[in-house]
N, CA, C and O of each residue as an XYZ file, in Angstrom:
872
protein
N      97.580    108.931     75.142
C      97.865    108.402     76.466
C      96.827    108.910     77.440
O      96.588    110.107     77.596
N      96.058    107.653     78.266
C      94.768    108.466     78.990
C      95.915    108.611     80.350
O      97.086    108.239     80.420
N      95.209    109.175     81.168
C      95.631    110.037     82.518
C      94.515    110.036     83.503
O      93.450    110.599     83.250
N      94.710    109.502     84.463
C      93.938    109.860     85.622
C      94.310    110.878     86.699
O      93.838    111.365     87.727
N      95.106    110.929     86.139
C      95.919    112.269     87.407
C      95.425    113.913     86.999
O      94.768    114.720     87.657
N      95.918    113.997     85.907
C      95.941    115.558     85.198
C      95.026    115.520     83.987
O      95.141    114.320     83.738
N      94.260    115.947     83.127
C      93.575    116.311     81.921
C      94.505    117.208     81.169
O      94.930    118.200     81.760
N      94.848    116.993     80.014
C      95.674    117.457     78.970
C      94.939    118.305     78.481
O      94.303    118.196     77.433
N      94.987    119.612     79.523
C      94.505    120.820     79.376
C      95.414    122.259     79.281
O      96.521    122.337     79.813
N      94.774    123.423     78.506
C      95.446    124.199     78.816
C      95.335    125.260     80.105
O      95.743    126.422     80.133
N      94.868    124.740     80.838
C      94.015    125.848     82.256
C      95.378    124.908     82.972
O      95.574    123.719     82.720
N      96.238    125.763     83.912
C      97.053    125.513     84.731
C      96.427    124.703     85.864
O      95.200    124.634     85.932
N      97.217    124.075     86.771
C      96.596    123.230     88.017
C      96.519    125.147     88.778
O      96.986    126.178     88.295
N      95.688    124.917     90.160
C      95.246    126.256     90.619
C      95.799    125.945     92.240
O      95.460    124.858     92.708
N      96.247    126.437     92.703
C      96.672    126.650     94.270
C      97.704    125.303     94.540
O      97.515    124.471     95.427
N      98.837    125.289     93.564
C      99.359    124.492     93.787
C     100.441    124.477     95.200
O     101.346    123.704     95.513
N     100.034    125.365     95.677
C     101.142    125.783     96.688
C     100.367    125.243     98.197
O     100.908    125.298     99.301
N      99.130    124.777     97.949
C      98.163    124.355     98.970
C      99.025    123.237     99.813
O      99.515    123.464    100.919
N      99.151    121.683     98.928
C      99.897    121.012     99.440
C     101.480    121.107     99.821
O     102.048    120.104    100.254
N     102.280    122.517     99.623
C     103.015    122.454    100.095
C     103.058    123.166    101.654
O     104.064    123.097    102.361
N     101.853    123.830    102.053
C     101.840    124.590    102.800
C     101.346    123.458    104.227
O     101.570    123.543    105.434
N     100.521    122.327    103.309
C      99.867    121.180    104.279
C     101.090    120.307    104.548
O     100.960    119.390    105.360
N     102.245    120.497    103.956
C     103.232    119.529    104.440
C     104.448    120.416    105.139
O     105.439    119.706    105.311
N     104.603    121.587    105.523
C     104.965    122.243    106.243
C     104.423    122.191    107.421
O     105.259    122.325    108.315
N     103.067    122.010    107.873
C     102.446    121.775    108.834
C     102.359    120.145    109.197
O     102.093    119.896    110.373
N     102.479    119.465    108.656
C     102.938    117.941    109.010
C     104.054    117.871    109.689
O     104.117    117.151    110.686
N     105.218    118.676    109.219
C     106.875    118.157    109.599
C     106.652    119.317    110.269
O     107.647    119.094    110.959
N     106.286    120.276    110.668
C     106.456    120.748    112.107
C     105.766    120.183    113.559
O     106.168    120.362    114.709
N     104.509    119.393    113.045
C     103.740    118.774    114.256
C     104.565    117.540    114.433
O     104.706    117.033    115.546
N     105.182    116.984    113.214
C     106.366    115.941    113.316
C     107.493    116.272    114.146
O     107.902    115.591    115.087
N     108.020    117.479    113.693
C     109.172    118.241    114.688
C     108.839    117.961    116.173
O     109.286    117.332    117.132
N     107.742    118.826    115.815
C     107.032    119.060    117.816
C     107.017    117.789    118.697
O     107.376    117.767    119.874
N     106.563    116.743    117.996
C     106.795    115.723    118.522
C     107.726    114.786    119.426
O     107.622    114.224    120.517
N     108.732    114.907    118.374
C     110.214    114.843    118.474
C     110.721    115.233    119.692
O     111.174    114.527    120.592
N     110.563    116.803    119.609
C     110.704    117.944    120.713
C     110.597    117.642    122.093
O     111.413    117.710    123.012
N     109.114    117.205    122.018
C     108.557    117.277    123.012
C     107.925    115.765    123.967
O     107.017    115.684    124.795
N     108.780    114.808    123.456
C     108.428    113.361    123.772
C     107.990    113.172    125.430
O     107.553    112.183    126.019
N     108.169    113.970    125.711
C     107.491    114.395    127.407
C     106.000    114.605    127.533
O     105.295    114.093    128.403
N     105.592    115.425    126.559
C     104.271    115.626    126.853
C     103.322    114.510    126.585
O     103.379    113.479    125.915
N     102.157    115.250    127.576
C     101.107    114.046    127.372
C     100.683    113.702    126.019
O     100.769    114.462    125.055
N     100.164    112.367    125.998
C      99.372    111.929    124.422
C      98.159    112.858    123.989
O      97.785    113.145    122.852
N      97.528    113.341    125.520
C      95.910    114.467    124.970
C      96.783    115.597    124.682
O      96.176    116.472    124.065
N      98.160    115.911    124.952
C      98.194    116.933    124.723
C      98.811    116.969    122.941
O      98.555    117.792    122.062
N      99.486    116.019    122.904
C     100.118    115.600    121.259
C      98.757    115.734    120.225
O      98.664    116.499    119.265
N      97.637    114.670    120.754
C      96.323    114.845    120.197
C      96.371    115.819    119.655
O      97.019    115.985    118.621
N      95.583    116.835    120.322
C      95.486    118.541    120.138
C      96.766    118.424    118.892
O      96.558    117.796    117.853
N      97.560    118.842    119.061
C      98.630    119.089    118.346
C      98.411    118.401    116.705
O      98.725    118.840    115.599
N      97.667    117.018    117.179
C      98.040    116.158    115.708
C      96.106    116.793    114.941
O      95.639    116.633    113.813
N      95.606    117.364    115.965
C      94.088    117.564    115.640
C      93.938    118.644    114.472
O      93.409    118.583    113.363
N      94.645    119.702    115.190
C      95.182    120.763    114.660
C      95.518    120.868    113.024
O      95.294    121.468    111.973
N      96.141    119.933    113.595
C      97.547    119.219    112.012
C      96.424    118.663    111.010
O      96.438    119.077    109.851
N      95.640    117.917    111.338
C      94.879    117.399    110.172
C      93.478    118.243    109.849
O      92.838    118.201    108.798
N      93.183    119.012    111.029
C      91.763    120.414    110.474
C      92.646    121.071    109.216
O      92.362    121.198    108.024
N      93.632    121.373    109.849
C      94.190    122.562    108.506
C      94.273    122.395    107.406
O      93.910    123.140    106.495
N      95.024    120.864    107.336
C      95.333    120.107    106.162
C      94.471    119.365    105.375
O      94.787    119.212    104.195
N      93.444    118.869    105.787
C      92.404    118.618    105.241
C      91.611    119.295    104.874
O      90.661    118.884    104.208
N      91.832    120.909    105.311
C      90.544    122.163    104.792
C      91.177    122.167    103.467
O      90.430    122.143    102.489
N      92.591    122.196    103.279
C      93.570    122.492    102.286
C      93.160    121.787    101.143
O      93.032    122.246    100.008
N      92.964    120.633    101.527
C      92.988    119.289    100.533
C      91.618    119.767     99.558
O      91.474    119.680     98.338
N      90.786    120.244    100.505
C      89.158    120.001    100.105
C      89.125    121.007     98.810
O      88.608    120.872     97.700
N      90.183    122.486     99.632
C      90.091    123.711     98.284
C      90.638    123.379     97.359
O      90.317    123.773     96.238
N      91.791    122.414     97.632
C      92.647    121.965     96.209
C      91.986    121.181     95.368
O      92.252    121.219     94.167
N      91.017    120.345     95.872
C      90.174    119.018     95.074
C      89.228    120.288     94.232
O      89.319    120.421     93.011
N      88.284    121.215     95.133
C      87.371    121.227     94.492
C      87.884    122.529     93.415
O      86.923    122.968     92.783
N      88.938    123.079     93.157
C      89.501    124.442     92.794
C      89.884    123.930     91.528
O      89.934    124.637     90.522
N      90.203    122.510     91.554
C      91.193    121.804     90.284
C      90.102    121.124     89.734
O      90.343    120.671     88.615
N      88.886    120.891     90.199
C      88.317    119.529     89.064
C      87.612    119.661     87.981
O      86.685    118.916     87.660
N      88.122    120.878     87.189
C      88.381    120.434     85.833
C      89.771    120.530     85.317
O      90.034    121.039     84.228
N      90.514    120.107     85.997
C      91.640    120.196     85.733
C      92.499    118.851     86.020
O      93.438    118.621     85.259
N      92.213    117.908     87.128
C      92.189    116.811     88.136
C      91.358    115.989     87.533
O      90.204    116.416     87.515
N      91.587    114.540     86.825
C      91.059    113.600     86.658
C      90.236    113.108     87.711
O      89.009    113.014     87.747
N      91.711    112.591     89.178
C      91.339    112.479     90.000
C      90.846    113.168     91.274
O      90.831    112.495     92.305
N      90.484    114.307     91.304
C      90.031    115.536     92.086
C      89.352    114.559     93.167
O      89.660    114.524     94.359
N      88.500    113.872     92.619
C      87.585    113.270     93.878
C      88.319    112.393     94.966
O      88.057    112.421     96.169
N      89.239    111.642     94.384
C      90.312    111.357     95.261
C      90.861    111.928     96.666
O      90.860    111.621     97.859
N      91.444    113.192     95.597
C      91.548    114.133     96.658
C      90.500    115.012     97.802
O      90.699    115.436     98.940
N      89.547    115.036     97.063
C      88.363    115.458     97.881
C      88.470    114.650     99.131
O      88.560    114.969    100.317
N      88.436    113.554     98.532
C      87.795    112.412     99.755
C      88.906    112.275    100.694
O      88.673    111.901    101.843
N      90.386    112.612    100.212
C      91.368    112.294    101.233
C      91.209    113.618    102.124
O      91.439    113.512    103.328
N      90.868    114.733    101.649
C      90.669    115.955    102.344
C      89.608    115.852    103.301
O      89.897    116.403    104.364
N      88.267    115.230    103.263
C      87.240    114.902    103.896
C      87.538    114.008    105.180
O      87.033    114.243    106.277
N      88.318    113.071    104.950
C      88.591    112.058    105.597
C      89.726    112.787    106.251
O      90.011    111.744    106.840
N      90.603    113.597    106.670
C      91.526    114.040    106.979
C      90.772    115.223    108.435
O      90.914    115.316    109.654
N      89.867    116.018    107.212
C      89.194    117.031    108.215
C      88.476    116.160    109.610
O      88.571    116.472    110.797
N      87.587    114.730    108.872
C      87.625    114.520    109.721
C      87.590    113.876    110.878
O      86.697    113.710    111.708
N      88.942    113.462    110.793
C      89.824    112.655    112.207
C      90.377    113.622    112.981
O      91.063    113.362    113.969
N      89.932    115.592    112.304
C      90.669    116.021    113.036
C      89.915    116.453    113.849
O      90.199    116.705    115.020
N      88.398    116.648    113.089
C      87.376    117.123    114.204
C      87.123    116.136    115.286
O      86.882    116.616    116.394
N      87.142    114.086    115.094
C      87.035    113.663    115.932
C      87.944    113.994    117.392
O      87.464    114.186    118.509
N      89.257    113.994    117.042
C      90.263    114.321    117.631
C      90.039    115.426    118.395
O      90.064    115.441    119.626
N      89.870    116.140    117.842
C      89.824    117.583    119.246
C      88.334    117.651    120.035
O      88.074    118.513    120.874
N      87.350    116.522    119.592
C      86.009    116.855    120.246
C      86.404    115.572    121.544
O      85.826    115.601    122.631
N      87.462    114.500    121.200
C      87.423    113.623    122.077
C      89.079    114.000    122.837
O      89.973    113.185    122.612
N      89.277    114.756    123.371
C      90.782    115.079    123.711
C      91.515    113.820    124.775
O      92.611    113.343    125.073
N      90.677    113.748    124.949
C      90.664    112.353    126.347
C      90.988    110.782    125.289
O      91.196    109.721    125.878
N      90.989    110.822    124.155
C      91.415    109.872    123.465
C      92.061    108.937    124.224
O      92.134    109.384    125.369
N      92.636    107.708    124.135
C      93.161    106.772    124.547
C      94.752    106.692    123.625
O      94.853    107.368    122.601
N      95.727    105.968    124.016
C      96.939    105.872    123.069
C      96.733    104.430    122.352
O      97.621    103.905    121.681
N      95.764    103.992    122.520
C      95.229    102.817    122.115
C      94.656    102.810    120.887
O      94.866    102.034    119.955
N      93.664    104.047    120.979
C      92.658    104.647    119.921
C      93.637    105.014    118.916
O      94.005    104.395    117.918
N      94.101    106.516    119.524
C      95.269    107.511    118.438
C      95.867    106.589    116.931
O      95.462    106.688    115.773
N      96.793    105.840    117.417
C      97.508    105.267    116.654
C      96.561    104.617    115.423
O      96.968    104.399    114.281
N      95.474    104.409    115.824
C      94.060    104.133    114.710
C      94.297    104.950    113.540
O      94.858    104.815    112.453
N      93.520    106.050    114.304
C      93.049    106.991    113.843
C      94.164    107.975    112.606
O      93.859    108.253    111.446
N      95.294    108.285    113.232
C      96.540    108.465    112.339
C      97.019    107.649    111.493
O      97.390    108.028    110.382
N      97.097    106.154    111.966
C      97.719    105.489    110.954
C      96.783    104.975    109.290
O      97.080    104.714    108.124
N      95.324    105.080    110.312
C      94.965    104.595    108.304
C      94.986    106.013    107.925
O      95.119    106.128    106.707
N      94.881    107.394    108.694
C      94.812    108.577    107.508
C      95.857    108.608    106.596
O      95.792    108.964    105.420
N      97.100    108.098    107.387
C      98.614    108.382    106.571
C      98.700    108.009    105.732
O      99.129    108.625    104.757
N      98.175    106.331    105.731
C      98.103    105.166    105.204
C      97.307    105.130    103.781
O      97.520    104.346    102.856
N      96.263    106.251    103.838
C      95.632    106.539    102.761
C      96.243    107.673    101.995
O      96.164    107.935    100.795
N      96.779    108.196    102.827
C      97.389    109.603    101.787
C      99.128    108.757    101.119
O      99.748    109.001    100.084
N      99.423    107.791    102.204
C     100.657    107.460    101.357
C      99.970    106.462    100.285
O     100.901    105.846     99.767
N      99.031    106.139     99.860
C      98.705    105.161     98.825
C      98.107    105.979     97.970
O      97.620    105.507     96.943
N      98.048    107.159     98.202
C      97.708    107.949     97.162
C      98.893    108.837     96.380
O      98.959    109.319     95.249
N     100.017    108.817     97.808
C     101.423    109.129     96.636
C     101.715    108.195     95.871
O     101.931    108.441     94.685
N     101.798    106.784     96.415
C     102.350    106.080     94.922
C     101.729    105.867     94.381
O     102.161    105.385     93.334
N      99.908    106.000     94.503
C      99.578    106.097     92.822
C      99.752    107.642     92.017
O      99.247    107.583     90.896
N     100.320    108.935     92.322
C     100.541    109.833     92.237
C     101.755    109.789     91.468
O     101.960    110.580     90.548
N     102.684    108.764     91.860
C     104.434    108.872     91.494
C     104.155    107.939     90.211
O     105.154    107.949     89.491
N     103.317    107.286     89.789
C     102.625    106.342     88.694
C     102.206    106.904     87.537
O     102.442    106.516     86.393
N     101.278    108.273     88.055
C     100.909    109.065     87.354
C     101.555    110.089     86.788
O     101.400    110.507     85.640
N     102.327    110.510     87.662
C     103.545    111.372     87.078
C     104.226    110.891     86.349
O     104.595    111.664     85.465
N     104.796    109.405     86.253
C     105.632    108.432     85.238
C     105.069    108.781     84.242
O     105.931    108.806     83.364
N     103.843    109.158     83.720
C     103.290    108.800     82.460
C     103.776    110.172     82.200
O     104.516    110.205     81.216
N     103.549    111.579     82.908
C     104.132    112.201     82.017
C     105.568    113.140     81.883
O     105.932    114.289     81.631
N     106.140    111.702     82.263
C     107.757    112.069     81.979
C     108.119    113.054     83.197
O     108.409    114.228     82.967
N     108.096    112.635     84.245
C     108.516    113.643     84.992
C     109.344    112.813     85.828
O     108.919    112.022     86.669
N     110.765    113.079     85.500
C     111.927    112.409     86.231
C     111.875    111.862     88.027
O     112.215    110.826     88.598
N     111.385    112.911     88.390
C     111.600    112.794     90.190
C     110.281    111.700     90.428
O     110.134    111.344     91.597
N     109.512    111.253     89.623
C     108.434    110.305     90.427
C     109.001    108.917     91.159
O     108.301    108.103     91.761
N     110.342    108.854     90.971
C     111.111    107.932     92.002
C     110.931    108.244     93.485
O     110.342    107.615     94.364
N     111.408    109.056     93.505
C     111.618    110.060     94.898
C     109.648    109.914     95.478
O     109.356    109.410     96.563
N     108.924    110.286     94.811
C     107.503    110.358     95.487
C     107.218    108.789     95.579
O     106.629    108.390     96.584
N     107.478    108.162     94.907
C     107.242    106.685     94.957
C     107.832    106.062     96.319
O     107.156    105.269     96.975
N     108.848    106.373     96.632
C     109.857    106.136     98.002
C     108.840    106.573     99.240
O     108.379    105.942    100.191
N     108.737    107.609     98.897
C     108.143    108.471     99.838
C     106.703    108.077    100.136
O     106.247    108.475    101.208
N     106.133    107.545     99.552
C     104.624    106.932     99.651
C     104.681    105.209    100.170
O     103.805    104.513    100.683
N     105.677    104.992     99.901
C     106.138    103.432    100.106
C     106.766    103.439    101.873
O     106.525    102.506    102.639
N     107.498    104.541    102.230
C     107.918    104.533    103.684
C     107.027    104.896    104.612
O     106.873    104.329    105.694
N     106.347    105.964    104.164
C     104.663    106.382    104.485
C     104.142    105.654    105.201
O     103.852    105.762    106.393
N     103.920    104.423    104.087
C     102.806    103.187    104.471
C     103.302    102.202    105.430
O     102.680    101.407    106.135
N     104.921    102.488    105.272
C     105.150    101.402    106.289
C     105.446    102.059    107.581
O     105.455    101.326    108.570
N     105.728    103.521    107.764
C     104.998    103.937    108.751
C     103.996    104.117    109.814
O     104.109    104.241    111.033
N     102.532    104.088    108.667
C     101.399    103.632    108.835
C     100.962    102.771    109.304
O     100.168    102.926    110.232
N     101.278    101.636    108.887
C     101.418    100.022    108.955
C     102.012     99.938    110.560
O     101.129     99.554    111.326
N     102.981    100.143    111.057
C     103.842     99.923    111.966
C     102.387    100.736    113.224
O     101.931    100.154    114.209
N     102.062    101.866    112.837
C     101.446    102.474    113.934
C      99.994    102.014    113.984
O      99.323    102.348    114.960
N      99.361    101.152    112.856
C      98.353    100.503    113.216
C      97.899     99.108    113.807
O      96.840     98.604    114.180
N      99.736     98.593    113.669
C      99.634     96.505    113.996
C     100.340     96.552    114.937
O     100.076     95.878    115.933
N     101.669     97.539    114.866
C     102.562     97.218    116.469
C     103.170     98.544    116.891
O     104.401     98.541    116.847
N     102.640     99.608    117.266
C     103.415    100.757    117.743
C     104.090    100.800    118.379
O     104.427    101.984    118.371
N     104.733    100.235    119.154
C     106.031     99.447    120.053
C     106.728     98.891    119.454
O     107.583     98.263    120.079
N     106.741     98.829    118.151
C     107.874     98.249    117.589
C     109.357     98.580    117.284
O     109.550     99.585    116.601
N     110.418     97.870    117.696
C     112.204     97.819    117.681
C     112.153     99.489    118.475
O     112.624    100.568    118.116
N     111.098     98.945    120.072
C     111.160     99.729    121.228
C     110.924    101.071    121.423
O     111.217    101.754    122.405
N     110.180    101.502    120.057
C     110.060    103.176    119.881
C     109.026    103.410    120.412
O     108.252    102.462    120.539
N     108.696    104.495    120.825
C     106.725    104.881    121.590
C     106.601    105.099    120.347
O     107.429    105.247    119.448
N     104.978    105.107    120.388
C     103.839    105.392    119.964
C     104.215    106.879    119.028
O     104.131    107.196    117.841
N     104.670    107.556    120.306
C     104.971    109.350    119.670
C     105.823    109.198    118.958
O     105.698    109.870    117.934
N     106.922    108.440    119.016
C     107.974    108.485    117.915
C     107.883    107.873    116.892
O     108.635    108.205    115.975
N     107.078    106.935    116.721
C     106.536    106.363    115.268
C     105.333    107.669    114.420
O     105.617    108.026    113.277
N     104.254    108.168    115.014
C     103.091    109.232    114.917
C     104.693    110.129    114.509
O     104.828    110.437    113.324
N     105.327    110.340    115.054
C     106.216    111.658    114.363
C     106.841    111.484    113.158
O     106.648    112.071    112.093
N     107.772    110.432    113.502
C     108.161    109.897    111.611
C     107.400    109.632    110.691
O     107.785    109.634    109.522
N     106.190    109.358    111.042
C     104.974    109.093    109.765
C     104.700    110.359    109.358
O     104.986    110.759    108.230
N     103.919    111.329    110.573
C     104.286    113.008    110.406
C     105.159    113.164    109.468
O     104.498    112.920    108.458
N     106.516    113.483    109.039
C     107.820    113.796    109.215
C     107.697    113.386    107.072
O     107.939    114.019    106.045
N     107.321    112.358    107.332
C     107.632    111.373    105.725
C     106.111    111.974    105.024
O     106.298    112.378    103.876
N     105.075    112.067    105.365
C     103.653    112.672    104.761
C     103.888    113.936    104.877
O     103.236    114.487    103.990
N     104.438    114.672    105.457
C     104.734    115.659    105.063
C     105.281    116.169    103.864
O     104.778    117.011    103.120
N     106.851    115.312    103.696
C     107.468    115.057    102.977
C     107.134    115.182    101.379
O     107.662    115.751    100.423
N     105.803    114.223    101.615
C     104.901    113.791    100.100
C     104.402    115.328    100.046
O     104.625    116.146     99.155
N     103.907    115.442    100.848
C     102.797    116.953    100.390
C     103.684    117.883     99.678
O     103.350    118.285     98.563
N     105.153    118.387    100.401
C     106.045    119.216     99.745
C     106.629    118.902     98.685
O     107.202    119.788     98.052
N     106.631    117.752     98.290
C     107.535    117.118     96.967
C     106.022    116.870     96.308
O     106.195    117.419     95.220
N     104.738    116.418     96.290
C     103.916    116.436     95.277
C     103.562    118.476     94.864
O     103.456    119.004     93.757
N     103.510    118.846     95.666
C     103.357    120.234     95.530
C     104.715    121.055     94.448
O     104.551    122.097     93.813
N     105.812    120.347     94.492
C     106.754    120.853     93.638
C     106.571    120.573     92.418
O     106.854    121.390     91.542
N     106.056    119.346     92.141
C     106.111    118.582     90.744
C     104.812    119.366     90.325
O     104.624    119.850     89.209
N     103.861    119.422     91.495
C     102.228    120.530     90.565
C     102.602    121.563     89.882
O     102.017    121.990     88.887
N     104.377    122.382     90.770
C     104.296    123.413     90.547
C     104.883    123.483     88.664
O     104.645    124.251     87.732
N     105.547    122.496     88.797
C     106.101    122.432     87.326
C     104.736    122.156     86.205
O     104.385    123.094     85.489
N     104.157    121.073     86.138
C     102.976    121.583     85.742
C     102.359    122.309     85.331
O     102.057    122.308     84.138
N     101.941    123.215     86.208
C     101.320    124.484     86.651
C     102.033    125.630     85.739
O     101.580    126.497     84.991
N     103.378    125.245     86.140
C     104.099    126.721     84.606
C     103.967    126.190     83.070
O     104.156    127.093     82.254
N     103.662    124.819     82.464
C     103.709    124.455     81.219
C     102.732    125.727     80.622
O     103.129    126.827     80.238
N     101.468    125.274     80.665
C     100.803    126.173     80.178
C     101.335    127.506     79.817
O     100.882    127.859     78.729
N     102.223    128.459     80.406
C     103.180    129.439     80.691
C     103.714    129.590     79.391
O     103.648    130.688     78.839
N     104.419    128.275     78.644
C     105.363    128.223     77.391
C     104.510    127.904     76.354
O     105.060    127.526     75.319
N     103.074    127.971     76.372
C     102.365    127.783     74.746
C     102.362    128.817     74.756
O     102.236    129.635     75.667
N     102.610    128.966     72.951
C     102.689    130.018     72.753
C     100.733    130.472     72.619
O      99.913    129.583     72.848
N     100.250    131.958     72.223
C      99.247    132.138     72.373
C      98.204    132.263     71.116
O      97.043    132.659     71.018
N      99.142    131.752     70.229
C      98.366    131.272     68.774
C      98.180    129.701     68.954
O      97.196    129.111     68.510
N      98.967    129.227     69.480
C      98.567    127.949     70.047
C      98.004    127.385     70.620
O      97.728    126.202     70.416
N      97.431    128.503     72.108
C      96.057    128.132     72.463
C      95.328    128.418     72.020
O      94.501    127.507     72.071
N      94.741    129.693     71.195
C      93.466    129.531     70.384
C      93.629    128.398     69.359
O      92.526    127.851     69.357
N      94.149    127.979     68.788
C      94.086    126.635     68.070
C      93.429    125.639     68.840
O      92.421    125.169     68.312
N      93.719    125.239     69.856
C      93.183    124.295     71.240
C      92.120    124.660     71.609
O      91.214    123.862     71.853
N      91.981    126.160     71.750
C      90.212    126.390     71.928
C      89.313    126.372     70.600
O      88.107    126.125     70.590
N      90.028    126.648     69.584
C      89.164    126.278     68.389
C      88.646    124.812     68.334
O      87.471    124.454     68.249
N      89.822    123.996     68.402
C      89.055    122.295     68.593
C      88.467    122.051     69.461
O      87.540    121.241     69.456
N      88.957    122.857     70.677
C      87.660    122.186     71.483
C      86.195    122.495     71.567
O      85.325    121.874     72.177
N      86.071    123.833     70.662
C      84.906    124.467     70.552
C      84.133    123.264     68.932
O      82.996    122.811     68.806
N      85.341    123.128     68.010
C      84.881    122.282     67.200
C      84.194    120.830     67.503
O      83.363    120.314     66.755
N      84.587    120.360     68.499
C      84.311    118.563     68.831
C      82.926    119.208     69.430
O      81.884    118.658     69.074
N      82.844    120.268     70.260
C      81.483    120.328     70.806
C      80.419    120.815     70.023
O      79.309    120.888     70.550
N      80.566    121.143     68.914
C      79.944    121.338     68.241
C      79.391    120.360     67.554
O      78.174    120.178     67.571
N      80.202    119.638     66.888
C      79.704    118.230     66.345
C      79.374    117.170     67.134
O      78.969    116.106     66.665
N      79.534    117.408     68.466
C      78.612    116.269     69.584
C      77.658    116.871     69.256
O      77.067    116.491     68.245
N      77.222    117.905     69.919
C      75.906    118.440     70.068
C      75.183    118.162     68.459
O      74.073    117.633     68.495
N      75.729    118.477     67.134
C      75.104    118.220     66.237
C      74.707    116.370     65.441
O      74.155    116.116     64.371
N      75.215    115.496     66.410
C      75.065    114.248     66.445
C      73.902    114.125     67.088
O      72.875    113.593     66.666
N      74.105    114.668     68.195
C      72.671    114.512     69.421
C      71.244    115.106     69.307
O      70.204    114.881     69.926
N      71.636    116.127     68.076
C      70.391    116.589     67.453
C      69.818    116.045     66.346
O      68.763    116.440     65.849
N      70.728    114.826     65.807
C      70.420    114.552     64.568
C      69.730    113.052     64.830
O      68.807    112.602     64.152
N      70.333    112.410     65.889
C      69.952    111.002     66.775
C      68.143    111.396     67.669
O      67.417    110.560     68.207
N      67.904    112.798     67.542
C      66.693    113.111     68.242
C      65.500    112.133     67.312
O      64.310    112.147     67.629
């Protein structure tokens, strides 16, 4: 069974606790929001600027910490890149418009929720019960997203209160994909350790006989 998500390796995923720490910081700038539906939009900015420097530094250590481990690492790279930066645009332009904002947030979300449900896809393959739940969660995401990039006034809510529930649900993903890494992450834990040298023996074997193909094709 090929995999684009994970490599059927024995090296654990590495800082799996990254994305849960980036979705703790989502649903509190989501919270704040909520909170604080009074304050100005430059001042929410800041707030949402904040929210995506951190989380996107996060993304970048997790992409590049995992990729030999991460099929799709670059994925993640790029959602981390693209995250960092709307956040640097964001705090260099504080004067933003509420016109602009809703841009700028909604395709980031919009990309990270299309990367949970291909995430909850990938997890299907390897049997991991809860990829319902991330599938939901990447699917409300987008229509989150969606809502704050075509009509942010829509069934009479501001701007801030849509930007918060999108907050609120991407968050969501980060803490629930971060749980399922974490399971993952302990397999390796239960081979036993005659069992991984067996696994490093073949893999030391196949490279051996590439390399002795490639010398023989010289």
């Amino acid at each position: 069974m090929k995999s684009n998500f994970i490599k059927i390796a024995i090296d654990s995923i590495k800082y799996w606790y990254l994305p849960l720490i980036a979705g703790i910081i989502f649903i509190a700038a989501g919270i704040y929001s909520f909170a604080q539906p009074s304050e100005s939009y430059v001042a929410l900015a800041f707030v949402f600027s904040i929210t995506f420097i951190i989380a996107g530094f996060m993304d970048i250590v997790f992409a590049i910490s995992n990729r030999g481990e991460l099929e799709g690492w670059g994925w993640h790279l790029a959602l981390g890149l693209m995250t960092l930066l709307v956040g640097i645009v964001l705090i260099r332009h504080p004067e933003i418009s509420m016109l602009t904002l809703p841009l700028f947030v909604g395709f980031t979300i919009l990309f990270r929720s299309a990367m949970a449900i291909g995430t909850a896809l990938e997890l299907k393959q390897y049997y991991i019960n809860e990829w319902g739940t991330l599938m939901a969660i990447g699917i409300l995401g987008t229509l989150f997203a969606t809502i704050l990039i075509f009509n942010p006034v829509f069934a009479g809510l501001s701007i801030v209160i849509w930007t918060a529930l999108a907050f609120i649900f991407i968050g969501a993903y980060s803490i629930y994909l971060s749980l399922q890494l974490k399971k993952i992450h302990d397999i390796p834990k239960t081979i036993s350790g005659e069992m991984k040298k067996k696994l490093d023996d073949v893999k030391l074997e196949v490279q051996k006989e590439i390399l002795d193909k490639l010398k023989s094709n010289q």
